[in-house]
C-alpha positions as CSV (number, residue, x, y, z in Angstrom):
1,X,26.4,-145.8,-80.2
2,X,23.8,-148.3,-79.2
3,X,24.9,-151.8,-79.8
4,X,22.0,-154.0,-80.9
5,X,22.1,-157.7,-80.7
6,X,21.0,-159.7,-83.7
7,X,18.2,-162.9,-83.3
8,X,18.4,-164.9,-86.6
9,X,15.9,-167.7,-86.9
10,X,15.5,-170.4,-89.3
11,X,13.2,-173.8,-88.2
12,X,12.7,-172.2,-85.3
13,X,16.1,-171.7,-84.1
14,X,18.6,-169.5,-82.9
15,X,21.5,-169.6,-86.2
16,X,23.8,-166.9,-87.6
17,X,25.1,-167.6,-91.6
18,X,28.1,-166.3,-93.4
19,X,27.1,-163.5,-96.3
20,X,23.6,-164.8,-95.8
21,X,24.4,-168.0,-97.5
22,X,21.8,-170.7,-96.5
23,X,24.3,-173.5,-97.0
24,X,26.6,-171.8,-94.1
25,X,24.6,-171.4,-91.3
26,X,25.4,-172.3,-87.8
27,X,22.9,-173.4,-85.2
28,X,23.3,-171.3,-81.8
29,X,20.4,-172.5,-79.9
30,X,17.2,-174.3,-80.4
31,X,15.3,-172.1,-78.8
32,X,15.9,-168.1,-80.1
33,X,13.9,-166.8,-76.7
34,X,17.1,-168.2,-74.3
35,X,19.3,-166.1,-76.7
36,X,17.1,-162.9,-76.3
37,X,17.1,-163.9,-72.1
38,X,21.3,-164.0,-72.6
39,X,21.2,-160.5,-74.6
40,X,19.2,-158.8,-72.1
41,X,20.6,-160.3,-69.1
42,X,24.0,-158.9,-71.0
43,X,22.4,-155.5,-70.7
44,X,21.1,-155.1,-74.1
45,X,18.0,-152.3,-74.7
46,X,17.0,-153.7,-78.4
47,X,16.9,-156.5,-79.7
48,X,16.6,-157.0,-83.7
49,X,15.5,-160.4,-84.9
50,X,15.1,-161.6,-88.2
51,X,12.8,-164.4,-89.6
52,X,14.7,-165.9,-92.6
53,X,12.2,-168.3,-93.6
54,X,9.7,-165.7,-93.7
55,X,12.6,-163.6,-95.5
56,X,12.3,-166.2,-98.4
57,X,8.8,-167.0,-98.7
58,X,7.1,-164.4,-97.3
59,X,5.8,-166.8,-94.8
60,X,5.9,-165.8,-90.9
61,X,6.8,-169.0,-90.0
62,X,8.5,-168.3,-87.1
63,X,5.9,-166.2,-85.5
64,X,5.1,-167.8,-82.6
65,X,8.7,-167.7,-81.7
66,X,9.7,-163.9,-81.5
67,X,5.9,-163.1,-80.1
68,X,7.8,-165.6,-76.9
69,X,10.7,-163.4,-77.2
70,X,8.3,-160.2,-77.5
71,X,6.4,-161.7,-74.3
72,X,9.5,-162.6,-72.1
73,X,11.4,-159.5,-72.5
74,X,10.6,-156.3,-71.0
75,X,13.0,-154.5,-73.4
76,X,12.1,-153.0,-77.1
77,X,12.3,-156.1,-79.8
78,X,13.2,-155.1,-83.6
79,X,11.4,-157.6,-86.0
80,X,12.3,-157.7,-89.3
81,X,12.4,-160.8,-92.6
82,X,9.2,-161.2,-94.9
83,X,6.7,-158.6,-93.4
84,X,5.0,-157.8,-96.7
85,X,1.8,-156.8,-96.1
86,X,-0.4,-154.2,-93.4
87,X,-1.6,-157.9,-91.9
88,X,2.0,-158.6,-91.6
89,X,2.7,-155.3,-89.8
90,X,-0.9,-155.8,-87.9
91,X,-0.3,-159.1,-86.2
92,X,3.5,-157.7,-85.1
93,X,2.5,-155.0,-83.5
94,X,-0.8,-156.4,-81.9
95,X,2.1,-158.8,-79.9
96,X,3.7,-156.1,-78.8
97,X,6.6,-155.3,-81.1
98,X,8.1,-152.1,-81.0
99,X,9.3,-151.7,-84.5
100,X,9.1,-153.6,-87.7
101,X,11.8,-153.9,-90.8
102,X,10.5,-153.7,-94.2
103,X,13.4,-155.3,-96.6
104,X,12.1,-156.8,-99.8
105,X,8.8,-154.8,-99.8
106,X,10.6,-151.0,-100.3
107,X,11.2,-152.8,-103.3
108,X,8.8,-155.0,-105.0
109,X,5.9,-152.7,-103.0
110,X,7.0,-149.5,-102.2
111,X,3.5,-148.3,-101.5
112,X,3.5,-150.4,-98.2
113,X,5.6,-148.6,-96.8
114,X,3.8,-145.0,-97.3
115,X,0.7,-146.8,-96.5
116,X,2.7,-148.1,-93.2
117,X,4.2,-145.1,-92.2
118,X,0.9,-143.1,-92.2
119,X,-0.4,-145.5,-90.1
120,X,2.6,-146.4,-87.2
121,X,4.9,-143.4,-88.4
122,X,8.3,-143.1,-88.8
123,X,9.6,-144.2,-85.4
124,X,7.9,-148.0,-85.8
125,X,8.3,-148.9,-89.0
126,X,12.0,-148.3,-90.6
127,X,13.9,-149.7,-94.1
128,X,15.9,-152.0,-93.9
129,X,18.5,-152.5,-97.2
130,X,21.0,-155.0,-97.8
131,X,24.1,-154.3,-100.0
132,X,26.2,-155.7,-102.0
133,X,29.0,-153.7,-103.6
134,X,26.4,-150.6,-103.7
135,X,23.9,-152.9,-105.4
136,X,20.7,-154.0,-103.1
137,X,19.4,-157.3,-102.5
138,X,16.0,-158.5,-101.9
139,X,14.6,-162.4,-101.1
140,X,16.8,-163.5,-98.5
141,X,20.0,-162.5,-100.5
142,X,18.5,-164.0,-103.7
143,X,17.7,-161.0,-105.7
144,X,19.7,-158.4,-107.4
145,X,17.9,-154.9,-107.3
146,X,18.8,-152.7,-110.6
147,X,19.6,-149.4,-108.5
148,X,22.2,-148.3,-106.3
149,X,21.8,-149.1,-102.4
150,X,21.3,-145.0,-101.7
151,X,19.1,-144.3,-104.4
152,X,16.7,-146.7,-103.2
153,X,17.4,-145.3,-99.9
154,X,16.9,-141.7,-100.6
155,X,13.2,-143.0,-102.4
156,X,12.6,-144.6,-98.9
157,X,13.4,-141.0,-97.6
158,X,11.1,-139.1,-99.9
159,X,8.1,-141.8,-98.7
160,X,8.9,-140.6,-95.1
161,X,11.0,-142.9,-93.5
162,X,13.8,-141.8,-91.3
163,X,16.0,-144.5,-90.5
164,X,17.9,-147.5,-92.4
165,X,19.1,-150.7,-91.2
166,X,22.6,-150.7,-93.9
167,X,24.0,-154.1,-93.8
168,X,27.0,-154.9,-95.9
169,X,26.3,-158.7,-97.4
170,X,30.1,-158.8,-98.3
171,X,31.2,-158.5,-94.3
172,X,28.2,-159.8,-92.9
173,X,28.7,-163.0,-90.5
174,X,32.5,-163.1,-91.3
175,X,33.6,-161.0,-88.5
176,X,36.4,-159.8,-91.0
177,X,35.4,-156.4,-90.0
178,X,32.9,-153.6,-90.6
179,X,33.2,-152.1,-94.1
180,X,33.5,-148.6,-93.2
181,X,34.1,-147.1,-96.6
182,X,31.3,-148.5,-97.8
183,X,29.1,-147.4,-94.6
184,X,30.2,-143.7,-94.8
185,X,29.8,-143.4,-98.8
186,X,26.2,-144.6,-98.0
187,X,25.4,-142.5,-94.5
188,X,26.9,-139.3,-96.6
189,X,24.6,-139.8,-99.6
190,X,21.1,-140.5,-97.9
191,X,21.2,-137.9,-94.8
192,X,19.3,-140.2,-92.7
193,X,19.6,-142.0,-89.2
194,X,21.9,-145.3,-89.8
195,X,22.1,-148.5,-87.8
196,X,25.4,-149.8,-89.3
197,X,25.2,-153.8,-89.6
198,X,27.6,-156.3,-90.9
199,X,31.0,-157.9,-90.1
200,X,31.4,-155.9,-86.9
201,X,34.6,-157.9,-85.3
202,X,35.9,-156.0,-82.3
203,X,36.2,-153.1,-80.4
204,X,38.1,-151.2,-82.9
205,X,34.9,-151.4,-85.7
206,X,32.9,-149.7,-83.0
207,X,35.6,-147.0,-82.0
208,X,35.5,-146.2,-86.2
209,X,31.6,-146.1,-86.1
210,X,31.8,-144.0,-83.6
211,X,33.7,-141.2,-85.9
212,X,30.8,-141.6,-87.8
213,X,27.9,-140.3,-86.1
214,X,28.0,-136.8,-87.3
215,X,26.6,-138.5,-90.3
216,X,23.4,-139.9,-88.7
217,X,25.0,-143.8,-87.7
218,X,23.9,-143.9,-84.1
219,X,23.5,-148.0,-83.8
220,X,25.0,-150.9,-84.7
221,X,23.6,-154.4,-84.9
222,X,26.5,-157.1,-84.1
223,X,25.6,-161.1,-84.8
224,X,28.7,-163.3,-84.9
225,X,31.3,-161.6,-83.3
226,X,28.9,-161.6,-80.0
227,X,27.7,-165.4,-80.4
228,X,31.4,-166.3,-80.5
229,X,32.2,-163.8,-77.9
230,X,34.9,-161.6,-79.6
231,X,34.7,-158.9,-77.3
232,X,36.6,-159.1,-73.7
233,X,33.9,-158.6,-71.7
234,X,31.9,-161.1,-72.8
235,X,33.1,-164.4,-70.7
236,X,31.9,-162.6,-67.7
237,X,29.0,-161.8,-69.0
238,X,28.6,-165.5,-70.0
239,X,29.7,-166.4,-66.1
240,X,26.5,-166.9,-64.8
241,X,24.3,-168.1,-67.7
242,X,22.8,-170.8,-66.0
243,X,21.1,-169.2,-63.3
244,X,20.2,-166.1,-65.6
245,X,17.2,-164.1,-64.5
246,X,15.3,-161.7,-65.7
247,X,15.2,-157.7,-64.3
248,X,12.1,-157.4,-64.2
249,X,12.7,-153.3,-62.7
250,X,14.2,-152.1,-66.0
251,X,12.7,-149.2,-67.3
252,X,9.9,-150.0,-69.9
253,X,10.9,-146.0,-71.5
254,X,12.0,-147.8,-74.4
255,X,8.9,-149.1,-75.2
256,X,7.6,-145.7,-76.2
């Protein structure tokens, strides 16, 4: 089960919200590349970060910050939030991005992501849908879409793509724990890879996601419940923040 942390950015900085409410965000860091430096320091081999301005208005606003994320790292950096055309794609991948999340677009432009997919393939440019009670939701959070999260999903799957980013809105940012009913209704339906995503709280949500795998959930991205270090490990790994560097030897296999 690879463990993915999760780079939110709004004006620029480093913030996680509550059930992707604007009104409850919490501000991290000002700058989202030390948070990507503290993640892979902390061993991590992806990185998936999210512009939510550009989520809202289709605006990359924050582009110049993940391409300094893109250009510090030396691991594999997930970018998803607003990417809604093949410029969009285009000017991710020309930074060095290794794969790109298409949210609102599978379903206001479905054709982008055929036209996408023939183009990068399968491997760099993935779907990712955010549910609420079974019901997907587009525009930063601010749209209801009038089909069920796995039939959109399985439309995804007949346009070629092979994996879904699954994030339950309900759980997501509350650290009250992953929904797992939910997750396995929606792995079981579609038949396709899964990185699980939402309200991941300790240990023991991983350990259930684990059981899981047979069904194709082989990731997990975790937000909150890292940023407020919920896990036991984590004030070691916070020991030495201050003198962090970066290991510049890791294997760049990743990148493939």
């Amino acid at each position: 089960m690879l463990i993915i942390p999760a780079i939110d950015i709004r004006d620029g900085k480093c913030v996680r919200l509550t059930r992707g409410n604007f009104d409850h965000e919490k501000i991290y860091l000002d700058e989202p590349r030390d948070m990507a430096i503290i993640w892979r320091k902390q061993n991590a081999k992806l990185i998936h970060v999210v512009d939510l301005d550009a989520a809202l208005t289709g605006e990359l606003k924050n582009f110049s910050k993940i391409k300094s994320i893109v250009d510090t790292l030396d691991i594999p950096i997930q970018v998803g939030g607003g990417i809604r055309s093949v410029d969009d794609a285009d000017r991710y991948f020309d930074i060095g991005v290794y794969r790109i999340v298409i949210g609102s677009s599978a379903v206001k432009d479905p054709s982008l992501v055929s036209t996408l997919i023939e183009k990068y393939g399968p491997r760099k440019v993935i779907v990712g849908i955010d549910s609420d009670q079974g019901v997907p939701k587009i525009s930063g959070w601010t749209e209801s879409v009038s089909k069920h999260d796995y039939e959109l999903a399985l439309e995804m799957k007949d346009r070629g793509v092979e994996r879904i980013v699954y994030t339950d809105i309900s759980r997501d940012g509350t650290m009250e724990g992953l929904n797992c009913e939910a997750t396995y209704e929606f792995a079981n339906k579609v038949k396709m890879h899964i990185t699980a995503s939402g309200g991941v709280a300790c240990k023991n949500d991983l350990n259930k996601l684990c059981k899981m795998e047979y069904l194709g959930i082989d990731s997990v991205i975790i937000g909150k419940a890292l940023y407020e270090e919920s896990f036991p490990c984590q004030q070691l790994w916070h020991t030495n923040e201050s003198s962090m560097k970066l290991d510049t030897n890791f294997s760049t296999a990743l990148k493939r």
